[in-house]
C-alpha positions, -999 to 999 in steps of 0.1 A, spaced: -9 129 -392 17 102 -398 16 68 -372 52 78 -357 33 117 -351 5 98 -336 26 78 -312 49 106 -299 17 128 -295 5 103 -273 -28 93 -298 -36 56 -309 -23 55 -346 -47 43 -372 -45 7 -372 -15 7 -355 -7 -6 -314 -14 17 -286 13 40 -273 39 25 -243 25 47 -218 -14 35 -225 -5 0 -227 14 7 -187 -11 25 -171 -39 -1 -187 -15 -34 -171 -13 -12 -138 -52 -4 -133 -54 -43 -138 -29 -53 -109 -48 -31 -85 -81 -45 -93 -65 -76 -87 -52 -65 -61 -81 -50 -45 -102 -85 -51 -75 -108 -33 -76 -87 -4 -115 -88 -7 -108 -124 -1 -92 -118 31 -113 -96 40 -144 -122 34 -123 -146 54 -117 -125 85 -150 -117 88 -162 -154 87 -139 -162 110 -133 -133 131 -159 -152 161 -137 -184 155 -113 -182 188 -117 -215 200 -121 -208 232 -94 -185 227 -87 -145 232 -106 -124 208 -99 -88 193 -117 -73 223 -90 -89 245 -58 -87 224 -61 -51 202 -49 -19 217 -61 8 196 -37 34 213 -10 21 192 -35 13 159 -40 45 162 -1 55 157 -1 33 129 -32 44 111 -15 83 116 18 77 102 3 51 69 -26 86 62 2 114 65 27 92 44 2 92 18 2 131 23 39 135 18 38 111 -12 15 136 -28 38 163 -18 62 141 -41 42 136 -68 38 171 -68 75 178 -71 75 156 -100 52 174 -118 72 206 -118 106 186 -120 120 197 -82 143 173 -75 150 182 -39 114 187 -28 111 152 -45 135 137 -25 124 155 9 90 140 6 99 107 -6 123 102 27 94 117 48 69 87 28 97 62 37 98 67 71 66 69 81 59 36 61 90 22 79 76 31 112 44 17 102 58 -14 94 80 -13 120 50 -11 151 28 -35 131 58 -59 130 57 -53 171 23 -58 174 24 -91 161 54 -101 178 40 -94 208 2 -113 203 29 -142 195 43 -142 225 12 -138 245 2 -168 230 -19 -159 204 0 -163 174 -16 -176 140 -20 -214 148 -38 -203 183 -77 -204 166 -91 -195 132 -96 -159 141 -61 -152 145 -51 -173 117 -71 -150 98 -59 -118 114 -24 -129 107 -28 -134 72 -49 -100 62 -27 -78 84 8 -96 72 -2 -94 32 -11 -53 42 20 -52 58 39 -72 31 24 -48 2 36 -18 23 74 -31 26 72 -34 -8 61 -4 -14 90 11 3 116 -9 -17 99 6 -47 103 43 -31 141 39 -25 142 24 -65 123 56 -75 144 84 -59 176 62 -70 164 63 -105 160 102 -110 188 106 -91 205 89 -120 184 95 -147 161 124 -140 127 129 -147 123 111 -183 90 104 -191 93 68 -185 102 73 -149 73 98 -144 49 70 -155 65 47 -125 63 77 -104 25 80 -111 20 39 -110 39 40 -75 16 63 -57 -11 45 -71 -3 19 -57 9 38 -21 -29 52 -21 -43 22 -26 -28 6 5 -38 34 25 -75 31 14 -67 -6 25 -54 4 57 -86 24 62 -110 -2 60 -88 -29 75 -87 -7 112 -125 0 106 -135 -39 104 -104 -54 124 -98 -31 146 -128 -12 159 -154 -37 151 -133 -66 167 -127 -38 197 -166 -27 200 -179 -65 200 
């Protein structure tokens, strides 16, 4: 088998580079782990500091889990519907694609959009980020969650934009596959961010 059959096959040509699409997905995995380990970070902090109030409210007094609750619903079913997408990509359905890409987009927007509340309001009670080390902390995990998931959405609307225009070339699938990656990821996030914040700082 000659190099250039090797590369188009998708195989690692004797003595030769690796294909595109190895040497992507490879850089990709890599972000997410370090990804994963700077939220770790946060996480580390928060918990450190999560008995830090200065005298000030704590999660008991300040979380309402009613509407955490909304929030953890809509970021778990938009990682539903962005499977429903992937799935559409797979078998090249360009409309079922785009229906489940505007139902991922919404729900992320909503998402964003009661988080963005929620912290507006604990401002305005008083308890904003300079108000004690706990909420410094909670301000900075929840706002880089919520800052990864606004970005995620800008990368949706790029998505559907580029097969509208181009279709579903190979090199889009492979953004396709790196974006709900990444859309997964920050619901496994989410998951253990309302676990530790939320409930824990709720129960104690």
């Amino acid at each position: 088998m000659s190099a250039a059959t090797a590369t188009a096959a998708g195989d690692v040509p004797e003595g030769g580079v690796a294909p595109v699409r190895i040497v992507v997905a490879y850089g990709f995995w890599i972000f997410l782990v370090s990804d994963i380990i700077m939220f770790a970070g946060f996480f580390a902090a928060y918990a450190v500091l999560s008995g830090a109030t200065a005298g000030g409210p704590s999660g008991r007094q300040l979380f309402d889990l009613q509407t955490t609750a909304i929030e953890t619903g809509c970021l778990l079913v938009s990682s539903f519907t962005c499977g429903l997408a992937s799935i559409a990509a797979d078998v090249r359905n360009k409309l079922w694609f785009t229906v489940a890409m505007a139902a991922t987009f919404v729900l992320g927007a909503a998402f964003v959009g009661i988080e963005v509340n929620e912290l507006t309001q604990l401002v305005a009670r008083g308890a904003g980020p300079d108000r004690s080390a706990f909420l410094s902390a909670l301000f900075a995990l929840v706002g880089c969650h919520g800052l990864h998931v606004t970005i995620g959405l800008l990368w949706l609307l790029t998505m559907v934009a580029q097969v509208f225009a181009k279709g579903f070339r190979e090199d889009i699938m492979h953004r396709i596959l790196c974006f709900t990656l990444f859309w997964h990821a920050l619901d496994i996030i989410w998951v253990a961010l309302f676990t530790v914040v939320y409930l824990l700082g709720v129960a104690t």
